[in-house]
N, CA, C and O atoms as CSV, one atom per row, in Angstrom:
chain,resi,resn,atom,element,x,y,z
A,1,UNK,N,N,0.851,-1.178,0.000
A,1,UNK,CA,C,0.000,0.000,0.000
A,1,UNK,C,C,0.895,1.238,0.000
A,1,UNK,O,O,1.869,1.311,0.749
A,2,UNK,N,N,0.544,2.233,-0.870
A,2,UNK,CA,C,1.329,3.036,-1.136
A,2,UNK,C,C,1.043,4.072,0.733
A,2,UNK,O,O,0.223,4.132,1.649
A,3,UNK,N,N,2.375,4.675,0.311
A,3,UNK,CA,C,2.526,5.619,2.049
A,3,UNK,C,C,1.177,6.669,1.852
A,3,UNK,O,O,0.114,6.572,2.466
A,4,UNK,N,N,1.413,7.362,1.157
A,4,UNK,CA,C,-0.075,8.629,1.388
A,4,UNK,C,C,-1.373,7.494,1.594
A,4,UNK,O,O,-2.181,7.813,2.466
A,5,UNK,N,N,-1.615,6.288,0.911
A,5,UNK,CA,C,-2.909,5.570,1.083
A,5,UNK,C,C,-2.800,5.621,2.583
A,5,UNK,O,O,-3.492,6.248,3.385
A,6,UNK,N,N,-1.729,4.781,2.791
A,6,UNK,CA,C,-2.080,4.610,4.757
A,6,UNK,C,C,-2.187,5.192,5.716
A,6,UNK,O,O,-2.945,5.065,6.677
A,7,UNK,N,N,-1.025,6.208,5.373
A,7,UNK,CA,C,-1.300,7.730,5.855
A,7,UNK,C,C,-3.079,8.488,5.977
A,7,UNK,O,O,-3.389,9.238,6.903
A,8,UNK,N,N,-3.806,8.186,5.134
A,8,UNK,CA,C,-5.134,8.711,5.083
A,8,UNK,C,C,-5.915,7.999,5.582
A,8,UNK,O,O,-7.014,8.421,5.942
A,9,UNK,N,N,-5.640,7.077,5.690
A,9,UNK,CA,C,-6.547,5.152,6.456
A,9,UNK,C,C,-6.228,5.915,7.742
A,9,UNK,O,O,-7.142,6.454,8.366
A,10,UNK,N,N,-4.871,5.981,8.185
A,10,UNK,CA,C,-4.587,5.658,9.437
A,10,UNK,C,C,-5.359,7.292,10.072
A,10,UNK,O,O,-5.679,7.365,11.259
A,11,UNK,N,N,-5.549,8.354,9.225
A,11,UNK,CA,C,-6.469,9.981,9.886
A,11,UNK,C,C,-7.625,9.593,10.228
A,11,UNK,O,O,-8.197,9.838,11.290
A,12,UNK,N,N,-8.152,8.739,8.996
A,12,UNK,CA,C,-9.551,8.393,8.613
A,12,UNK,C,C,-9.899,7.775,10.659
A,12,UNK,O,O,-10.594,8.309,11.524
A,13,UNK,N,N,-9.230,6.784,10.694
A,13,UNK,CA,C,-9.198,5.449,11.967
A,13,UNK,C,C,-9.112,6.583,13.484
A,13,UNK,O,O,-9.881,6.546,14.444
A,14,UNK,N,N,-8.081,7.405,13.307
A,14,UNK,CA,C,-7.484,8.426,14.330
A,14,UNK,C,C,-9.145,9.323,14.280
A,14,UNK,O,O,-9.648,9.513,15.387
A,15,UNK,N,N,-9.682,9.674,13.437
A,15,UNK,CA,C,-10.597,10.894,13.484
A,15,UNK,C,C,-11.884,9.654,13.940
A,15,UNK,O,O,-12.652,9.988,14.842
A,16,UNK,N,N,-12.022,8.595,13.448
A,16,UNK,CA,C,-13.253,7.973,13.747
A,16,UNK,C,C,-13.205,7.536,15.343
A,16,UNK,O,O,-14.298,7.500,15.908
A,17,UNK,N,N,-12.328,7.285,15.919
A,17,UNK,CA,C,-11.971,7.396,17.404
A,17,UNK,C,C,-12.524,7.925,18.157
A,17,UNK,O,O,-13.262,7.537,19.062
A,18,UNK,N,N,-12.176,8.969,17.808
A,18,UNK,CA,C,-12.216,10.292,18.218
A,18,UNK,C,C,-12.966,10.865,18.597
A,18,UNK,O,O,-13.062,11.638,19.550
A,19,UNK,N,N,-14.065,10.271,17.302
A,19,UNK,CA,C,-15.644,10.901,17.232
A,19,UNK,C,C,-16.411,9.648,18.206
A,19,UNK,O,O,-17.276,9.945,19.030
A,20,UNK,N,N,-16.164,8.876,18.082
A,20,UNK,CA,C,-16.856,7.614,18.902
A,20,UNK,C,C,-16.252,8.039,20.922
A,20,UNK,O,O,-16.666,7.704,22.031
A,21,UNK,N,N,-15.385,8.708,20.521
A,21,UNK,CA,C,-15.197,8.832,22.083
A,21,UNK,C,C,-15.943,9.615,22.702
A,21,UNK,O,O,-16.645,9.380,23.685
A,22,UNK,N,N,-15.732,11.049,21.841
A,22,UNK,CA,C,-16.735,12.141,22.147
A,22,UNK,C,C,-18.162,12.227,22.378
A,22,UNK,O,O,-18.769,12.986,23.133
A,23,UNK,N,N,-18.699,11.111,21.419
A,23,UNK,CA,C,-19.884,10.970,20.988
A,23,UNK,C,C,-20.184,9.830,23.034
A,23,UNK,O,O,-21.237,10.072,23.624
A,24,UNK,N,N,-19.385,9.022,23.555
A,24,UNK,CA,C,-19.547,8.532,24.482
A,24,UNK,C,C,-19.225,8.751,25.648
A,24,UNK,O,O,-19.109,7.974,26.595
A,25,UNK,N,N,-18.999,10.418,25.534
A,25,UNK,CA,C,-18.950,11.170,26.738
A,25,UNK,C,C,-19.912,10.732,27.810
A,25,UNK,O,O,-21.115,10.839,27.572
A,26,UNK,N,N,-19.480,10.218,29.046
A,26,UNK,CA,C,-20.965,9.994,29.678
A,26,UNK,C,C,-21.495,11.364,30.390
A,26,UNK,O,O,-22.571,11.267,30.981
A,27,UNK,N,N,-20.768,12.769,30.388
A,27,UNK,CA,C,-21.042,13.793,30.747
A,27,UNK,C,C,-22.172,14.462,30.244
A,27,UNK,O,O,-22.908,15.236,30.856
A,28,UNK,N,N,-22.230,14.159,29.275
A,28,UNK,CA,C,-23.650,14.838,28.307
A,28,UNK,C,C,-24.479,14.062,28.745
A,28,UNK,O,O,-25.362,14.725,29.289
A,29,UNK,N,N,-24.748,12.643,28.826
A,29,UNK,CA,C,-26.035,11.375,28.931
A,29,UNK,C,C,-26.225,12.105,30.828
A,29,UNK,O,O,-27.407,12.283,31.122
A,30,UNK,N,N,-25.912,12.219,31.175
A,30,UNK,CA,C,-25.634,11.985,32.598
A,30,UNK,C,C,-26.428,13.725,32.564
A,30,UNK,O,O,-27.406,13.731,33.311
A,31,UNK,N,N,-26.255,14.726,32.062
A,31,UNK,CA,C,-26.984,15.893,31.839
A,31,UNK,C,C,-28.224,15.437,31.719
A,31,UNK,O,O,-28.949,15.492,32.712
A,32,UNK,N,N,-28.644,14.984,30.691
A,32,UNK,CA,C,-29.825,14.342,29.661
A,32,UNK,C,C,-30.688,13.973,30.630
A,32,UNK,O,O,-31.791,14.484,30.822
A,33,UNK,N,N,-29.970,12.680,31.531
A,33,UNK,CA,C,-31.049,12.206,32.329
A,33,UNK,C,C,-31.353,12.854,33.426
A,33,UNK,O,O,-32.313,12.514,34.117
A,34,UNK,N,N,-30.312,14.211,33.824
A,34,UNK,CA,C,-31.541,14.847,34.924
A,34,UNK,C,C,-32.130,15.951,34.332
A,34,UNK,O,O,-32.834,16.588,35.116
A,35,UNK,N,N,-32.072,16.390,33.192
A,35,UNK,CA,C,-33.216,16.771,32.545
A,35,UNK,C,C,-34.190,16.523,32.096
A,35,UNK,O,O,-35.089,17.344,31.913
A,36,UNK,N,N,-34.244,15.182,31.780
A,36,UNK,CA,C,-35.879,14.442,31.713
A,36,UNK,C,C,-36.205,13.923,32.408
A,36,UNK,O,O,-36.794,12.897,32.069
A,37,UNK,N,N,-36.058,14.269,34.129
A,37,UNK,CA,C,-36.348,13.841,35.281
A,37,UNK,C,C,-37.245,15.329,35.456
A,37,UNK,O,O,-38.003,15.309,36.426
A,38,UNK,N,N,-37.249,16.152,34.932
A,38,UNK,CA,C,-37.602,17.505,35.901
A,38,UNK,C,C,-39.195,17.225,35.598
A,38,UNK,O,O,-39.616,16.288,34.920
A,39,UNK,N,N,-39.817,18.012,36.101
A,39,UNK,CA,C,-41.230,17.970,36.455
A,39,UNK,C,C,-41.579,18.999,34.888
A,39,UNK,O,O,-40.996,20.002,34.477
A,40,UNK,N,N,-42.647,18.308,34.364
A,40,UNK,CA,C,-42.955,18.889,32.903
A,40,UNK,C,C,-42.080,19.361,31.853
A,40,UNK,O,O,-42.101,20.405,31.202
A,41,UNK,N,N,-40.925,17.873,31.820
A,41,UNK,CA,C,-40.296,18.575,31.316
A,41,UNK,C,C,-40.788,18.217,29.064
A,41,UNK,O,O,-40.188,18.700,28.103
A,42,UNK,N,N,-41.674,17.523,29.052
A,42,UNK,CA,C,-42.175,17.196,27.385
A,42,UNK,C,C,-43.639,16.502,27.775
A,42,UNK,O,O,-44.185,16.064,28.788
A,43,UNK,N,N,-43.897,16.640,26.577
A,43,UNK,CA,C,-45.127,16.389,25.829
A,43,UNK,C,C,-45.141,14.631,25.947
A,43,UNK,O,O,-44.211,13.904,26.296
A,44,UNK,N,N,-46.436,14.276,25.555
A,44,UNK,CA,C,-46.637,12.860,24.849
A,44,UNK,C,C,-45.612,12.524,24.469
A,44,UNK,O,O,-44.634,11.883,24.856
A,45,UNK,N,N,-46.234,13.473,22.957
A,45,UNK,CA,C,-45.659,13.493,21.192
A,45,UNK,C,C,-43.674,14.020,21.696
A,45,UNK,O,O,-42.816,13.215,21.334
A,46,UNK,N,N,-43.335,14.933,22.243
A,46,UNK,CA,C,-41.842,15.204,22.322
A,46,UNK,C,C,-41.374,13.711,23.017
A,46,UNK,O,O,-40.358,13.263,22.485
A,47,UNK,N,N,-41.755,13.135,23.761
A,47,UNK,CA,C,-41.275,11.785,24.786
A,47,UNK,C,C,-41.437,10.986,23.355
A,47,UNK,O,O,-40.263,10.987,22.985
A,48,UNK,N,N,-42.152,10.328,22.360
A,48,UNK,CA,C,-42.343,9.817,21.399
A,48,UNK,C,C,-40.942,10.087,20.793
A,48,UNK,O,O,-40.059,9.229,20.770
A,49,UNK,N,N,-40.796,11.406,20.278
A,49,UNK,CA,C,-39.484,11.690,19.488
A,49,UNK,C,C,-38.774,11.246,20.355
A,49,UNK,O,O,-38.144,10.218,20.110
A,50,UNK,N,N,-38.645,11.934,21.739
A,50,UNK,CA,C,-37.142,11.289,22.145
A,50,UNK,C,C,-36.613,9.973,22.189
A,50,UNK,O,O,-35.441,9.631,22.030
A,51,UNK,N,N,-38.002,9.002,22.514
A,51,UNK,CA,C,-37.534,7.395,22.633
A,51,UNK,C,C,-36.887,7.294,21.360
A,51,UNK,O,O,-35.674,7.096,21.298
A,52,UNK,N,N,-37.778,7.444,20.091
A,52,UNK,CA,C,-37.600,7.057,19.242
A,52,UNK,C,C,-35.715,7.234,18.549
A,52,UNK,O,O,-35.053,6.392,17.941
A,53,UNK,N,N,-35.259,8.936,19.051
A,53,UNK,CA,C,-34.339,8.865,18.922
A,53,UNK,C,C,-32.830,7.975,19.727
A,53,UNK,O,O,-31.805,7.416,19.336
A,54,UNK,N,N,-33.483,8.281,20.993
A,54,UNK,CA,C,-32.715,7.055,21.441
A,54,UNK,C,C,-32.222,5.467,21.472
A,54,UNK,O,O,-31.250,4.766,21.754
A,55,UNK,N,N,-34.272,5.369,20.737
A,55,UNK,CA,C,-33.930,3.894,20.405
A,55,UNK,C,C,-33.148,3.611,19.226
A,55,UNK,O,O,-32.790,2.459,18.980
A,56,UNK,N,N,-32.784,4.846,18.283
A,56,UNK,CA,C,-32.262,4.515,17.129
A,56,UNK,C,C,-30.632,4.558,17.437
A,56,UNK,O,O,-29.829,4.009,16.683
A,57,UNK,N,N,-30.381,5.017,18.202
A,57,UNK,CA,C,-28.673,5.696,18.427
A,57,UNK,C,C,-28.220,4.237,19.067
A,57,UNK,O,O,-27.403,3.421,18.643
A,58,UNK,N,N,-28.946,4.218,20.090
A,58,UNK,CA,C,-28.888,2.555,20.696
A,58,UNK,C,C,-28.673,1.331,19.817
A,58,UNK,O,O,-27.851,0.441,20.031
A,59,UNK,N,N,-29.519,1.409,18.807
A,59,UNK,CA,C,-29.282,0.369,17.494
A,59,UNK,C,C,-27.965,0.596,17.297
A,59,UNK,O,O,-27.035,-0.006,17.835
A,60,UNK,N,N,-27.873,1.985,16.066
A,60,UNK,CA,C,-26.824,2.024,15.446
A,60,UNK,C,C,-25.601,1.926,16.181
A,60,UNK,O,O,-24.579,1.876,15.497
A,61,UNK,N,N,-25.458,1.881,17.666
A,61,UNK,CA,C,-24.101,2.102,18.530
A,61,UNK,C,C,-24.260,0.102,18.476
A,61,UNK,O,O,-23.292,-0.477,17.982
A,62,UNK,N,N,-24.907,-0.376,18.750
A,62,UNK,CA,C,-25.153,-1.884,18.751
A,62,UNK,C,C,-24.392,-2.662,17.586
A,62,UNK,O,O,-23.718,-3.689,17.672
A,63,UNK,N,N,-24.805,-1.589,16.055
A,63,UNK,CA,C,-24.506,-1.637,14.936
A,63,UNK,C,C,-22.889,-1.764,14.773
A,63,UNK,O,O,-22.160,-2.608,14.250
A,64,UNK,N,N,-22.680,-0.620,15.415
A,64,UNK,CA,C,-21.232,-0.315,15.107
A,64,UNK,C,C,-20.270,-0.874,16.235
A,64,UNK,O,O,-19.051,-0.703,16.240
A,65,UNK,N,N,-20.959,-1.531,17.142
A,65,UNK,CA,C,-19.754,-2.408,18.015
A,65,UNK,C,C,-19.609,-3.730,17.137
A,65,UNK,O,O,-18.561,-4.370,17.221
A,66,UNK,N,N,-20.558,-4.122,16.359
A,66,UNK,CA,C,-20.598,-5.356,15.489
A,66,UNK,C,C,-20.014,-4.814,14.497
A,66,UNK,O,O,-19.147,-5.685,14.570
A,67,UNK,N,N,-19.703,-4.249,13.711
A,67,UNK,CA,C,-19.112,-3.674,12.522
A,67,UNK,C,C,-17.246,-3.492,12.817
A,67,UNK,O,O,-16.342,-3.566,11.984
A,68,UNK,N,N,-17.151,-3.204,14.501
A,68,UNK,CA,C,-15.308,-2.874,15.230
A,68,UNK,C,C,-14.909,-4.361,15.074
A,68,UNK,O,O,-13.819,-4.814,14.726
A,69,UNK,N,N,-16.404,-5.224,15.519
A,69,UNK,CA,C,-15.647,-6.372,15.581
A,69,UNK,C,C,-15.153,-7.316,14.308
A,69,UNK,O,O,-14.176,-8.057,14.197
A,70,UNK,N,N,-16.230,-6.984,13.395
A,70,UNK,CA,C,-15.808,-7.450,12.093
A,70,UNK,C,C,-14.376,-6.860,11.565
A,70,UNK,O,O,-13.352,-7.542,11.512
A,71,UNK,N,N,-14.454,-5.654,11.230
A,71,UNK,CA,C,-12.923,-4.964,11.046
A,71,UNK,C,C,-11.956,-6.007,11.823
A,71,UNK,O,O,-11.718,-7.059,11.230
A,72,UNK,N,N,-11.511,-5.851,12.806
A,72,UNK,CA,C,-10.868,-6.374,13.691
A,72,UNK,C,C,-10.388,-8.109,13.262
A,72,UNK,O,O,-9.313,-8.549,12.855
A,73,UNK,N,N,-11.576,-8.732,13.535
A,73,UNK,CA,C,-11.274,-9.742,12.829
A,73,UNK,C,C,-10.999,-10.383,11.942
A,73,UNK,O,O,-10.489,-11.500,11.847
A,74,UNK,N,N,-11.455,-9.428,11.009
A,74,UNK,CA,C,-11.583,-9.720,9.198
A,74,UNK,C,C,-9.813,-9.348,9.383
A,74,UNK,O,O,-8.977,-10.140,8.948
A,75,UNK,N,N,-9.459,-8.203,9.998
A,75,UNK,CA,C,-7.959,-7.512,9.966
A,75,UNK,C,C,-7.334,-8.914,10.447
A,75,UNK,O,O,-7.138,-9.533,9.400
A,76,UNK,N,N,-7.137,-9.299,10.972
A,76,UNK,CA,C,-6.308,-10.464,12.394
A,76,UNK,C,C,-6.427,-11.779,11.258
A,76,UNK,O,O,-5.561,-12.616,11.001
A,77,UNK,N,N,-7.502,-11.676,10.812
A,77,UNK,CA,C,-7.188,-12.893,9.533
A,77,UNK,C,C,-6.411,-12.672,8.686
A,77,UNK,O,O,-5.435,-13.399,8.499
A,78,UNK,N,N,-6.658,-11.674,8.023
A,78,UNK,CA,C,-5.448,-11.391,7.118
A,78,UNK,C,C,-4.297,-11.404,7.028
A,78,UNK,O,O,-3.620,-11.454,6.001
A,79,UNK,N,N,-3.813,-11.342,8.607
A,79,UNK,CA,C,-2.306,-11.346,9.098
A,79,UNK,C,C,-2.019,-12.338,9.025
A,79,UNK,O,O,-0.792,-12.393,8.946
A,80,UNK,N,N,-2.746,-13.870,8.985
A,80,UNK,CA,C,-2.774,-14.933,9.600
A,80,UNK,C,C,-2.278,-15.914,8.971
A,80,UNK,O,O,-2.252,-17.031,9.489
């Protein structure tokens, strides 16, 4: 593999990190939930959106621990 290819793999890997770390700040979730503890704090219909968004982030984070592990392994074979 040529050097600039890996070089850009290896930003690509460094920046996706990065974002998965940030994104699993438990400082923000930990906000979140004593804000939808407060007394009036949504609607029905807003509690609707929010599950819904949560239930989707929940998937796709589900998604993408199955997707580290494929990488990973698919990688470790190749070496093999």
């Amino acid at each position: 593999m040529e050097k600039h290819v890996m070089t850009h793999l290896e930003a690509r890997i460094k920046e996706m990190c990065h974002s998965l770390t940030s994104l699993a700040d438990e400082k923000d979730f930990q906000e979140f939930l004593v804000i939808i503890r407060q007394p009036g704090w949504t609607t029905v219909a807003e509690l609707s959106l929010v599950t819904g968004v949560v239930d989707s982030m929940l998937a796709q984070t589900r998604t993408l621990v199955g997707m580290k592990q494929v990488l990973l392994t698919g990688s470790r074979a190749v070496t093999s």
